[in-house]
C-alpha positions as CSV (number, residue, x, y, z in Angstrom):
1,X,-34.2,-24.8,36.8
2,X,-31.3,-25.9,34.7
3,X,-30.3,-24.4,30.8
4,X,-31.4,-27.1,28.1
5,X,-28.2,-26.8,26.6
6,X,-24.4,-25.8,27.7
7,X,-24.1,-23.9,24.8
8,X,-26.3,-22.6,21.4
9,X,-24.2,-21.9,18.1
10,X,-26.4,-19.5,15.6
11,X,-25.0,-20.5,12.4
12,X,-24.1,-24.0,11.1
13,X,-22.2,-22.9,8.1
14,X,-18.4,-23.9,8.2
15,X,-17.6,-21.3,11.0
16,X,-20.2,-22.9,12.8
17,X,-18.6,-26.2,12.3
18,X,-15.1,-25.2,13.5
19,X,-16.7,-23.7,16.4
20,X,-17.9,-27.5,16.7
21,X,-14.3,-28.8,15.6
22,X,-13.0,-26.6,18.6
23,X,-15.5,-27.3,21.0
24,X,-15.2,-31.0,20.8
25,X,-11.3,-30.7,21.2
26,X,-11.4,-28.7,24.2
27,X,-13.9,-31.3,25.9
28,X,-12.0,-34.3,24.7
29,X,-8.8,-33.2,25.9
30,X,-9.6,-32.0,29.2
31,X,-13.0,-32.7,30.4
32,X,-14.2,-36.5,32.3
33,X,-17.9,-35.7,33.0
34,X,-20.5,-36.5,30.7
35,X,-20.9,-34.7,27.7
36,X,-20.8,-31.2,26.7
37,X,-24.7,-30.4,25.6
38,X,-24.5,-28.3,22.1
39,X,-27.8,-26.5,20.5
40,X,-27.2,-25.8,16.9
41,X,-29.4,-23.1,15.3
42,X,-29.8,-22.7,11.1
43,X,-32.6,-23.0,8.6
44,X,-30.6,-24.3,6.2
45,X,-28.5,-27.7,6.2
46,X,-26.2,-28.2,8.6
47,X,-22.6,-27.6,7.8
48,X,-22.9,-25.8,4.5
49,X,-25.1,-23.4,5.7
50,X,-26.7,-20.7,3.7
51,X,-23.7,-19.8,1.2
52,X,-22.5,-23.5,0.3
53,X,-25.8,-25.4,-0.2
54,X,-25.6,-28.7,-1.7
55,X,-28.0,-28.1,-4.6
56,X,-26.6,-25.1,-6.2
57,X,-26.0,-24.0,-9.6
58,X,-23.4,-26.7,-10.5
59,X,-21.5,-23.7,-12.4
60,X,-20.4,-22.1,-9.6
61,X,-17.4,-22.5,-8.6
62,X,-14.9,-21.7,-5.4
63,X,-12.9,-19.0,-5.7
64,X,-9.8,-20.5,-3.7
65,X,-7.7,-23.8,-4.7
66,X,-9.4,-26.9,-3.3
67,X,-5.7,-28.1,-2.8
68,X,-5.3,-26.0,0.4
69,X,-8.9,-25.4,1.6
70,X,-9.5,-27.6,4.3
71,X,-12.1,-27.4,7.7
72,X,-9.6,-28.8,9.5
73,X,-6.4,-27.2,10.9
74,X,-3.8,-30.3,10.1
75,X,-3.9,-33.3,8.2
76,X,-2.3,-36.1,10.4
77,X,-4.1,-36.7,13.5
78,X,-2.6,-36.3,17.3
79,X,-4.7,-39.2,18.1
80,X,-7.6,-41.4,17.7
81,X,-11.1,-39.5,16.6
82,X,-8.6,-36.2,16.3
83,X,-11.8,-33.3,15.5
84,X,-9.2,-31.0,14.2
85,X,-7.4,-33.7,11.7
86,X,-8.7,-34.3,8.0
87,X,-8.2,-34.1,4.5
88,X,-7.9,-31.1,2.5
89,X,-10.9,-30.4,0.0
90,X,-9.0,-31.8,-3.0
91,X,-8.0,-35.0,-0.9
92,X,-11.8,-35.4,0.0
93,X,-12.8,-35.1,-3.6
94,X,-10.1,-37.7,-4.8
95,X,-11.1,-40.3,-2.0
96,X,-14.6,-39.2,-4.2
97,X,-13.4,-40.5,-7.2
98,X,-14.0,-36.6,-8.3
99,X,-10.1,-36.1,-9.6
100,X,-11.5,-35.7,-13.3
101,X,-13.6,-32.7,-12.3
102,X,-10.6,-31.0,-10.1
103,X,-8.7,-31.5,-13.4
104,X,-11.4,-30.0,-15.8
105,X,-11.5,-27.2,-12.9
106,X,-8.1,-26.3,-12.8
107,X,-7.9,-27.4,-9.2
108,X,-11.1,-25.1,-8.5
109,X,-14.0,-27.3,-6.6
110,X,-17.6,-26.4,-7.3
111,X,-19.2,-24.9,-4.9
112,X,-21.8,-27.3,-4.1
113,X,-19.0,-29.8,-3.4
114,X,-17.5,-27.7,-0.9
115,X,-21.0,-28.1,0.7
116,X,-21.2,-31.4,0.5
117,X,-17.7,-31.8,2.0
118,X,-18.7,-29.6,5.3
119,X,-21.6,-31.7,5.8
120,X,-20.0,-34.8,6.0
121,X,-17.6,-33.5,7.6
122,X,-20.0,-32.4,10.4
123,X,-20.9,-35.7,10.5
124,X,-17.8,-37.4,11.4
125,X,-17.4,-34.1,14.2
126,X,-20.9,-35.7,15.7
127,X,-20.0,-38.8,15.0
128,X,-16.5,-39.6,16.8
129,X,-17.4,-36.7,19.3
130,X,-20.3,-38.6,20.0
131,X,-19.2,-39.3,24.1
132,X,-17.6,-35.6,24.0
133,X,-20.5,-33.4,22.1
134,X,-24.2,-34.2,22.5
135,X,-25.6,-32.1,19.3
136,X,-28.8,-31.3,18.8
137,X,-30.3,-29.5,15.6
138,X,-32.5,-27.4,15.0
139,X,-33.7,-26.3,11.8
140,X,-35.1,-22.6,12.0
141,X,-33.7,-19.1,12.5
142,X,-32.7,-17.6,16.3
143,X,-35.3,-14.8,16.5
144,X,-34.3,-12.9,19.4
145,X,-32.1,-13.4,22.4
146,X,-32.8,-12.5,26.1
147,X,-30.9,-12.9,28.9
148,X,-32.1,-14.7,31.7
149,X,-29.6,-15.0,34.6
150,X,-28.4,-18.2,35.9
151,X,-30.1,-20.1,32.9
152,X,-27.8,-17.4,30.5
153,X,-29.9,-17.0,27.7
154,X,-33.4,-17.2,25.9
155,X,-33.0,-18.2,22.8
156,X,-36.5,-17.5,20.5
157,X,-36.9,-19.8,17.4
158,X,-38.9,-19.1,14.2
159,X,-42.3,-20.4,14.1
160,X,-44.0,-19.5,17.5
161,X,-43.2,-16.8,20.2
162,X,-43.2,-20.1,22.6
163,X,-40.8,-21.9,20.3
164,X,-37.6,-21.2,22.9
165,X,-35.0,-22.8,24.1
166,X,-31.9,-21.9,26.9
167,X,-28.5,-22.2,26.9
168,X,-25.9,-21.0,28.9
169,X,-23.8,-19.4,26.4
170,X,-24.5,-18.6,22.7
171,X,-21.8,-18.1,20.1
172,X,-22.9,-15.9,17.1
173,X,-21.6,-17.6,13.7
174,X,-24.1,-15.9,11.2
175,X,-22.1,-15.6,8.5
176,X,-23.1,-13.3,5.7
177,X,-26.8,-11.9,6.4
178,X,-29.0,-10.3,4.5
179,X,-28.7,-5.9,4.4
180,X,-30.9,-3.0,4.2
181,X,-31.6,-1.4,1.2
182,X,-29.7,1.7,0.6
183,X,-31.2,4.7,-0.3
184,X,-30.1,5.0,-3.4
185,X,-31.1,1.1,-4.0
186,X,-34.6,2.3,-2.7
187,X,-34.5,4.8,-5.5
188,X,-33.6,2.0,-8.3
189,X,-35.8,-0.5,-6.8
190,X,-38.6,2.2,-7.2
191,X,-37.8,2.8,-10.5
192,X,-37.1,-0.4,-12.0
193,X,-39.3,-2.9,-9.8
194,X,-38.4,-6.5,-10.9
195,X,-36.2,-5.7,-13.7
196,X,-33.7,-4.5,-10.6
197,X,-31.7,-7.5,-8.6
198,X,-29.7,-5.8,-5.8
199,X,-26.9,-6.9,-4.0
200,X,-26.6,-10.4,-3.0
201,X,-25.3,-14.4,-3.4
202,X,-25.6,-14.9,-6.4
203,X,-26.4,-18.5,-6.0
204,X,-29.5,-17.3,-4.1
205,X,-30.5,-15.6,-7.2
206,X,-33.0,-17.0,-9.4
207,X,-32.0,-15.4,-12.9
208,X,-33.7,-18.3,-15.0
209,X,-36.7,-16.0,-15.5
210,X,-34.7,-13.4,-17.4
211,X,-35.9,-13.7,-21.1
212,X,-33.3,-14.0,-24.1
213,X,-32.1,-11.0,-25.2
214,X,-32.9,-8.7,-22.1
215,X,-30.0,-6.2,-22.1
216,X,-28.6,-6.4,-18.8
217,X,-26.3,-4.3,-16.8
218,X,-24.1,-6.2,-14.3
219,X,-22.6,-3.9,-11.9
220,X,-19.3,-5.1,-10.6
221,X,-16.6,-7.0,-11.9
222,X,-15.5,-8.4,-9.5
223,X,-15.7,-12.3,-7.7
224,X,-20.0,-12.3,-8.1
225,X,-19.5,-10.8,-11.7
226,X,-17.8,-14.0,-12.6
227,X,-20.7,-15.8,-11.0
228,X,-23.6,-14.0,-12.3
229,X,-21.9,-14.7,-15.8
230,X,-21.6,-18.6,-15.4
231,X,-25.3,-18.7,-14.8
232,X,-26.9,-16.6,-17.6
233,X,-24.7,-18.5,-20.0
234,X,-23.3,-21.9,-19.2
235,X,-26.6,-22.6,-16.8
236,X,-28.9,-21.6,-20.2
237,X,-27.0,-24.2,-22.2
238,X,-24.3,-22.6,-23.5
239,X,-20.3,-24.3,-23.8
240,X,-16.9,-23.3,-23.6
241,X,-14.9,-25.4,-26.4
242,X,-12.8,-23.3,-28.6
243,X,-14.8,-20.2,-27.6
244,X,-17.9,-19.8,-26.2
245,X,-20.7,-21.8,-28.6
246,X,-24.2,-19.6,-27.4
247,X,-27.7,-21.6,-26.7
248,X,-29.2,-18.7,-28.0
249,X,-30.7,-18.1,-24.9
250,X,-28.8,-15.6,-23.1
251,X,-29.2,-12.4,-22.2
252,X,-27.3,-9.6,-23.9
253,X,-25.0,-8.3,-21.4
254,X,-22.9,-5.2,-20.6
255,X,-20.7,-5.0,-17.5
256,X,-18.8,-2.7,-15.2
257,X,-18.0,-1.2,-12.0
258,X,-16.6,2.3,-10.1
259,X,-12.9,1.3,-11.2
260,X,-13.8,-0.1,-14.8
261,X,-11.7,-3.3,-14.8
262,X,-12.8,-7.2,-13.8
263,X,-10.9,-8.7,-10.8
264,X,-7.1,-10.1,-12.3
265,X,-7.6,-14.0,-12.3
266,X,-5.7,-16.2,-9.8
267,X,-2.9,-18.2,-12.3
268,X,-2.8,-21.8,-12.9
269,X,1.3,-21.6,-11.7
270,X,-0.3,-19.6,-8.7
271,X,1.7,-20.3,-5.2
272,X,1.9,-17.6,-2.2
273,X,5.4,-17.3,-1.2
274,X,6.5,-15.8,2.4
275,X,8.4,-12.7,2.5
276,X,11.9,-13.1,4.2
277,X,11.9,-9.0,4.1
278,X,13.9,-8.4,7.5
279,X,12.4,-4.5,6.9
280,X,9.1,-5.9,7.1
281,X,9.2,-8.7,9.9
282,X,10.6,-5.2,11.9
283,X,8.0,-3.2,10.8
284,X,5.1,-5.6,12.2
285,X,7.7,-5.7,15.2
286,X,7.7,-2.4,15.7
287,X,3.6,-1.5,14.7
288,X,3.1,-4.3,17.9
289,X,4.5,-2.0,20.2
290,X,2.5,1.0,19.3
291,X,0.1,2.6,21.5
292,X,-1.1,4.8,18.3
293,X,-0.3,2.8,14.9
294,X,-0.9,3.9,11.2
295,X,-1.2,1.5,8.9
296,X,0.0,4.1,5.5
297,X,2.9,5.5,8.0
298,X,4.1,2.3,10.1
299,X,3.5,-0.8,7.8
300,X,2.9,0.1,4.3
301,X,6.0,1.4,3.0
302,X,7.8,-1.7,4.2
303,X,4.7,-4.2,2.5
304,X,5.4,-1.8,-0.6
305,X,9.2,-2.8,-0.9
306,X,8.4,-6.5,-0.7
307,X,6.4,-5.5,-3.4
308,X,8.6,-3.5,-5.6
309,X,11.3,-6.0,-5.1
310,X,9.0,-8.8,-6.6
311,X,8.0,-6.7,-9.1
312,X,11.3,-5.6,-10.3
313,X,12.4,-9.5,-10.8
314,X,9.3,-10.6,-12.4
315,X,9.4,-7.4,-15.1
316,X,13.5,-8.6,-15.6
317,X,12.8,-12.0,-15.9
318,X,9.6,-11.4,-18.3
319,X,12.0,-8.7,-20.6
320,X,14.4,-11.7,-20.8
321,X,12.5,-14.6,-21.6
322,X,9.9,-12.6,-24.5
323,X,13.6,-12.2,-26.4
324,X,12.7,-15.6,-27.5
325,X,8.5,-15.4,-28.1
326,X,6.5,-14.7,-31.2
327,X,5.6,-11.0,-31.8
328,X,2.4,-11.1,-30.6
329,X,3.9,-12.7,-27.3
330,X,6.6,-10.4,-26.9
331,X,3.7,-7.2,-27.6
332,X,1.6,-8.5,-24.9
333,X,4.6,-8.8,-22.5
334,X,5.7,-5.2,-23.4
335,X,2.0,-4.1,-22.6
336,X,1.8,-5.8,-19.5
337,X,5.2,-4.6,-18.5
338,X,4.4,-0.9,-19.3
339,X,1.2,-1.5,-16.9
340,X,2.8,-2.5,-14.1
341,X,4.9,0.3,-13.9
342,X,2.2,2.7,-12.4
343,X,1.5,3.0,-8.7
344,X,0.2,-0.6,-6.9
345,X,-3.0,1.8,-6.1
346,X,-4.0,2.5,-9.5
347,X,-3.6,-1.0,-11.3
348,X,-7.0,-1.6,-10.8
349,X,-8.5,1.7,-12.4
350,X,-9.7,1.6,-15.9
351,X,-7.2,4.5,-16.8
352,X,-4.1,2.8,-17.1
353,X,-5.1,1.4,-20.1
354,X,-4.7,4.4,-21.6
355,X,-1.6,4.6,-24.0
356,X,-0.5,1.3,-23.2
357,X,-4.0,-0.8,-25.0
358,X,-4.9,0.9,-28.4
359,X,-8.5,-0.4,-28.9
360,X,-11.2,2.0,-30.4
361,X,-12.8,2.4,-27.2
362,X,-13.3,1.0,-23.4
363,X,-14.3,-2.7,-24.7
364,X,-11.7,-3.4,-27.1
365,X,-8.8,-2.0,-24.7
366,X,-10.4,-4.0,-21.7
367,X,-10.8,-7.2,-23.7
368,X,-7.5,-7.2,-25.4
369,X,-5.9,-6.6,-21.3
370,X,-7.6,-9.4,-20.7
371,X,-6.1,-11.7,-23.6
372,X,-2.8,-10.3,-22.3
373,X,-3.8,-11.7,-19.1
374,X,-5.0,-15.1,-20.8
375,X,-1.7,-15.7,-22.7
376,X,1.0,-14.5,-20.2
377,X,-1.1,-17.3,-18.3
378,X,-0.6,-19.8,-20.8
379,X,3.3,-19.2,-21.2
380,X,3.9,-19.3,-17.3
381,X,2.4,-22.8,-17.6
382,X,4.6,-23.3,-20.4
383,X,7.3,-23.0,-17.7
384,X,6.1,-23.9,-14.4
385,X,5.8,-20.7,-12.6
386,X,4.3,-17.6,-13.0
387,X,5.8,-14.7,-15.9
388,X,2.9,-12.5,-15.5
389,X,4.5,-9.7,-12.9
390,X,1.1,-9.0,-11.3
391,X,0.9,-12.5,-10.2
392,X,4.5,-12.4,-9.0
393,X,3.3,-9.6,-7.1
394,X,0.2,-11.4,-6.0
395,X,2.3,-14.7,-5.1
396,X,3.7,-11.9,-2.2
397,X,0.7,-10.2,-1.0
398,X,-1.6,-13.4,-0.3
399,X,0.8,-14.2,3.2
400,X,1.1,-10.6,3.7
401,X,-2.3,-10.6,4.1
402,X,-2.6,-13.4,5.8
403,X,0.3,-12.5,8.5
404,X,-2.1,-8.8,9.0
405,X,-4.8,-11.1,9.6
406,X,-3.3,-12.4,12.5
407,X,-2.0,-9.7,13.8
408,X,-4.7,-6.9,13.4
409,X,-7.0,-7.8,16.6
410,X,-3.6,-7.1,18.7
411,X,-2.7,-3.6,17.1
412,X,-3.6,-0.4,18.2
413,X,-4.7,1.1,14.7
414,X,-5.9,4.7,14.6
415,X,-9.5,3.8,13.5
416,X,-9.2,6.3,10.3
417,X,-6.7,4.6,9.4
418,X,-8.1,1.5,9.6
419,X,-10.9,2.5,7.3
420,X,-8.8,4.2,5.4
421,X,-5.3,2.8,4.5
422,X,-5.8,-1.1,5.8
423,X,-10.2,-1.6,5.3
424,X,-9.8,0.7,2.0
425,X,-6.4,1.1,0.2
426,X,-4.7,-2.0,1.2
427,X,-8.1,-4.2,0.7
428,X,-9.3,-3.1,-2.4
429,X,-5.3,-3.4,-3.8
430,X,-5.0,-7.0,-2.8
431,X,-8.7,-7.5,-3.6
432,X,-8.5,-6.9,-7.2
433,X,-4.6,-8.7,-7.6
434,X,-4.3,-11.7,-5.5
435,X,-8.2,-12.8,-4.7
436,X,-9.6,-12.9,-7.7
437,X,-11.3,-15.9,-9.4
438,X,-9.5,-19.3,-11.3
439,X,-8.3,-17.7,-14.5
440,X,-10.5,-20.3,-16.2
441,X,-12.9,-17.8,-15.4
442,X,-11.2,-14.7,-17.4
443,X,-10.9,-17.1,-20.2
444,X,-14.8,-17.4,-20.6
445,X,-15.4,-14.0,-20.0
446,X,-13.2,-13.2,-23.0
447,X,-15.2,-16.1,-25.1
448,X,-18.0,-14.5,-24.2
449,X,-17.4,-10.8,-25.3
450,X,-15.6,-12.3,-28.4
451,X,-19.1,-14.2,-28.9
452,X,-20.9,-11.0,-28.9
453,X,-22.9,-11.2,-26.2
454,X,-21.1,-9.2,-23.3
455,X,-19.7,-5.6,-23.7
456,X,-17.3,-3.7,-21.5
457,X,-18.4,-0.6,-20.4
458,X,-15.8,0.8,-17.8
459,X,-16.8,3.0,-14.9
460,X,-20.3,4.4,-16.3
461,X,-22.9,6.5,-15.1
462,X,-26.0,4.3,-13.9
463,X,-29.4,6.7,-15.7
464,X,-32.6,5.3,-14.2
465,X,-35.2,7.4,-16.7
466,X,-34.9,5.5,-19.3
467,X,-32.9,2.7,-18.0
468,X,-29.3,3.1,-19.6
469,X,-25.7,2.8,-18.9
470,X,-23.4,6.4,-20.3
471,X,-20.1,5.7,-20.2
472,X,-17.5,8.7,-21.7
473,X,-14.6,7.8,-23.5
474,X,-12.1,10.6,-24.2
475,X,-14.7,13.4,-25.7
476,X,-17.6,10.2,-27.1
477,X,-20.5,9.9,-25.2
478,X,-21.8,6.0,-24.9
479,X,-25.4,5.3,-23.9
480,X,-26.5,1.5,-23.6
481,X,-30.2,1.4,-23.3
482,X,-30.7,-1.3,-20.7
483,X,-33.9,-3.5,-19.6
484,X,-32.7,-4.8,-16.0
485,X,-29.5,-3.7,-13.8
486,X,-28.2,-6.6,-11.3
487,X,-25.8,-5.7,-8.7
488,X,-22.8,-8.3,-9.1
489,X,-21.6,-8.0,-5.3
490,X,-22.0,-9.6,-2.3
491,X,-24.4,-7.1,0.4
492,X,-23.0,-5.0,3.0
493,X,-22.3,-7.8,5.9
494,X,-21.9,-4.9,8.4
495,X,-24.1,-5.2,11.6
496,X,-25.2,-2.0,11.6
497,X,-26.7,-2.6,8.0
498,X,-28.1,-6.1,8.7
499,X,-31.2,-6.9,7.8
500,X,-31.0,-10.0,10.1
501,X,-34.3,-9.8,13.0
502,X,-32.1,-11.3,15.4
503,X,-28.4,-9.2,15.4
504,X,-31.1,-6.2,14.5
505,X,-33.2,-6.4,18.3
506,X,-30.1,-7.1,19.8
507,X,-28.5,-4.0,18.6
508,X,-31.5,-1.7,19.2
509,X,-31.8,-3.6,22.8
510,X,-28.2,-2.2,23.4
511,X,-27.6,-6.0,24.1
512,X,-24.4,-5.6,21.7
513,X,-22.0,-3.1,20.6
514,X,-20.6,-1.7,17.5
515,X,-17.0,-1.7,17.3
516,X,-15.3,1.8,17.6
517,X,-11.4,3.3,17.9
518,X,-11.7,7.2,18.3
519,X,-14.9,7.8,17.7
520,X,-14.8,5.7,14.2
521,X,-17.5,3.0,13.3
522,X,-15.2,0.0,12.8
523,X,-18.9,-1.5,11.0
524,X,-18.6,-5.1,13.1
525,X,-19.2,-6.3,16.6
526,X,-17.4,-5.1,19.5
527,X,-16.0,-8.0,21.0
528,X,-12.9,-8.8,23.5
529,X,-9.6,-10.4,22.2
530,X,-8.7,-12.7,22.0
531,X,-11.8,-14.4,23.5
532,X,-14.5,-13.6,21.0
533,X,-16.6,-12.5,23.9
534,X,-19.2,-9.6,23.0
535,X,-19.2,-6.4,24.3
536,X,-22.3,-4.2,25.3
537,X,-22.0,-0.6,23.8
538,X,-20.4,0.5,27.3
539,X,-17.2,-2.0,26.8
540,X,-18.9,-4.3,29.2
541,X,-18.8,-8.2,28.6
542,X,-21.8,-9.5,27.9
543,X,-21.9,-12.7,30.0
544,X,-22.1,-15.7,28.2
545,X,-22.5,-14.2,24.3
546,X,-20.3,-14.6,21.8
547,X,-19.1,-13.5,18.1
548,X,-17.0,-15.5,15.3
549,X,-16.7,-15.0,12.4
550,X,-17.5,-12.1,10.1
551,X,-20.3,-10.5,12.6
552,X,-16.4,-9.3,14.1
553,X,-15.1,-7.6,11.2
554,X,-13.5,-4.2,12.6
555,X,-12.0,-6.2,15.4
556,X,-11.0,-8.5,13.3
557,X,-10.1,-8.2,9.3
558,X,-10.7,-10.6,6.3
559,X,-12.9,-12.2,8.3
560,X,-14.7,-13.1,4.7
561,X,-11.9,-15.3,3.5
562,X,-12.6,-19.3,3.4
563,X,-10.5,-21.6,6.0
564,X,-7.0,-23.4,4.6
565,X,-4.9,-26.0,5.9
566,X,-2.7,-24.5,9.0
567,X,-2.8,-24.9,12.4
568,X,-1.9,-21.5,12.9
569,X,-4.4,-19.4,10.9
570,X,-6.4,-17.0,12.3
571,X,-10.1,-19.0,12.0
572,X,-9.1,-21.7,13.9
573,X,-6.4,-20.0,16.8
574,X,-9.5,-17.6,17.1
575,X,-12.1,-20.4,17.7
576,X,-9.8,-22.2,20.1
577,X,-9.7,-19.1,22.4
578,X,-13.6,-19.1,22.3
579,X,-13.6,-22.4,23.3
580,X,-11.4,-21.8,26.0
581,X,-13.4,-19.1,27.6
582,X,-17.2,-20.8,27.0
583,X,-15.5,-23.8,29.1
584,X,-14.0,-21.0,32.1
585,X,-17.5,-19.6,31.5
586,X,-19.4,-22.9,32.1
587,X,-17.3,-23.6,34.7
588,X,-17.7,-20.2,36.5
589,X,-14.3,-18.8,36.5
């Protein structure tokens, strides 16, 4: 008895698509026979998956420019019906007619768009693949995997026990999944009941039920904070024209998170710009040759010149130019100037606002940082590149990051370290300066505290009984009585804390492994490099199954950040390589 299928992908989100993309390109360069048969598993649409659906909250909007977001590694194509060749989001909405909304967007796409765009885009894949790829869908969730010898695998279905299908090998692009429940969100869930939302996508959310004037707690401020805020106040009606004009149908809101300050917003002038640091092209030299490397030791001090370097230009050039601004321009330059002269590690932490912002407590000095933030915006547009030295600085991390993407699957990090110094320090650093959200988004959350209806509330305590919010400033208690608390964060996407049936059995069945270096929890699947190929828990290939995508963070890093246009970045080299070894699979090499 033959498999049904050459191959099963579990995910048709856009890693499940350039799995597709890769695939196809593989087959149409170097296969004659007949066509290479492709089961496609998800229960929602394919191509945009779970995360980018179609009929979203039309305020949501991408986090990343649609200018250099792309599902496709290059723009021209090698050749006729070229799977890895195609236009760039922003291109695909102008050939839309949608340039007006890019404008109003500041260059941002909504998110539903972006959906839109994979799906069609999976649709030319199918369509000019058509002699290369024979694609089936199937609408429902993989259940449960079992291997079963020369056929490879079992693939279980939602819906019926018998609902199965085989195929040799089975590539794991699940994406985000849904998490357990923490202990200590057990304990709030069983205090609060409904009026608690916990971690999760926020366009999965349904908060239209959340009566007017509910005071609400969002913790985090960071990418879903922005979300959560489009859709309790732009969703219920409201607008943003000179301020924020209220429907009178929003909730009253207060906000904050363990470091106290909202995510810096990504500038309009925003462009990353390569390091040409020869200190730290040796340094990620030198860290490749290490049999035992350390991330704070052996690559941050050189990433932290680069840095300072930046900085110290930016700051110059900022003290120059504010000779010639009004006061209030040349006080919000000072301020910001005075800011970034503390430790990279501490700009996101509430503190150093301290002496530099003189508001009468925690929401005046975080409001008036972020009108700093709004204006230095405003005068780098004035100018055509950014003033704003935390941009500068931003500008420099975003291809640092993208060059340790690359590289981390080939180093030999101490796994403390990794958790530690790259997974902790370095993550949460560039996090908070150079991934943040369109800085049309700071400029509504500031409409929307100066409207009244959001407060800052730093780093509080969470009190459970009676639901409130204690933050202490200097020697002054604060206590906001609250009616609901939503968690403004994506889930843990770990394996080990997935709430998914499937990546669950297969864990407990000791079908898969969780990544370790000595004797740390790396929290993602152990899988070979560069192949993608998973790993049982005894560093054994699992024949035939493989992992892409986030379900490989630990062995892979960022794994969360969205695709770009570049033939050499990490999503797509990766997927090529697991294309490669399906096809030496299939072929039994």
């Amino acid at each position: 008895m033959t498999s049904s299928y050459d191959v099963a992908v579990i995910g048709a989100g856009p890693r499940g698509v350039i799995v597709l993309q890769q695939l196809g390109d593989l087959w149409q360069r170097t296969e004659t026979g007949g066509p290479l048969r492709v089961l496609v598993i998800d229960s929602c649409s394919p191509g945009s998956g779970s995360v980018w659906g179609t009929r979203q909250a039309s305020e949501l909007l991408m986090n990343g420019p649609a200018s250099v977001t792309s599902i496709f590694p290059r723009c021209d194509p090698r050749h006729p019906h070229d799977p890895t060749a195609g236009p760039t989001l922003a291109q695909w909405m102008m050939a839309q007619g949608q340039n007006d909304e890019l404008i109003a967007y500041d260059g941002y796409a909504r998110r539903r768009d972006f959906g839109r765009y994979l799906e069609q885009s999976l649709a030319r894949i199918e369509r000019d693949l058509a002699g290369t790829l024979e694609i089936t869908f199937a609408q429902a969730d993989a259940r449960r995997l079992e291997p079963v010898g020369e056929q490879g695998w079992r693939v279980t279905l939602s819906g019926s026990p018998t609902n199965a299908e085989y195929a040799r090998c089975v590539v794991l692009a699940t994406g985000h999944t849904p998490s357990l429940m923490t202990p200590e969100q057990r304990r709030r869930r069983q205090a609060l009941g409904r009026r608690y939302v916990a971690a999760a996508n926020a366009s999965q959310e349904h908060f239209d039920s959340i009566p007017a004037g509910t005071r609400v707690y969002l913790e985090g401020l960071g990418l879903s904070f922005f979300d959560v805020l489009a859709l309790v106040t732009a969703r219920r009606g409201g607008r943003f024209c000179d301020g924020y004009q209220a429907s009178g149908k929003e909730p009253r809101l207060f906000a904050g998170s363990r470091h106290g300050l909202p995510f810096l917003g990504r500038g309009r002038t925003f462009r990353g710009r390569p390091s040409e640091s020869a200190s730290l092209t040796d340094a990620f030299e030198d860290v490749r040759q290490c049999t035992s490397a350390d991330f704070a030791r052996d690559l941050m001090p050189a990433i932290r010149g680069v840095l300072e370097r930046e900085l110290d230009e930016a700051v110059g050039e900022l003290d120059r130019r504010s000779t010639q601004w009004s006061p209030d321009d040349r006080a919000a330059a000072v301020r910001v100037a005075r800011l970034v002269r503390r430790p990279f590690e501490e700009w996101h932490d509430l503190r150093t606002l301290e002496g530099v912002y003189e508001g009468a407590d925690v929401h005046q000095r975080i409001r008036d940082f972020l009108a700093d933030e709004v204006r230095l915006d405003d005068l780098s547009v004035e100018i055509g590149h950014s003033l704003d030295p935390r941009q500068r600085v931003a500008e420099r991390i975003a291809p640092i990051r993208n060059r340790l993407r690359a590289m981390v699957p080939g180093l030999r990090l101490r796994g403390e370290s990794y958790l530690r110094d790259l997974d902790g320090g370095f993550r949460s650093l560039a996090s908070f300066i150079a991934t943040g959200p369109p800085m049309l988004r700071i400029r509504q959350t500031l409409a929307v505290a100066d409207a009244g209806l959001l407060t800052f509330v730093g780093a509080p305590t969470v009190q459970l009984a009676p639901p409130a919010v204690v933050t202490r400033d200097s020697t002054v208690v604060h206590t906001h009585a609250i009616d609901m608390l939503i968690e403004a964060r994506v889930p843990d996407s770990s394996p080990e804390s997935t709430a998914s049936p499937l990546l669950r059995d297969l864990i407990d069945r000791r079908l898969i492994g969780i990544h370790e270096v000595d004797g740390c929890s790396l929290h993602g699947l152990s899988v070979e490099v560069p192949t993608g190929a998973v790993l049982r828990p005894n560093g054994v290939r699992q024949g035939g199954l493989y992992a892409f995508g986030i379900p490989t963070e630990g062995t892979y890093w960022n794994t969360v950040a969205g695709p770009i246009s570049d033939g050499d970045h990490p999503i797509f080299t990766s997927a090529a390589e697991l294309a490669a070894d399906i096809r030496n699979s299939l072929k039994g090499h």
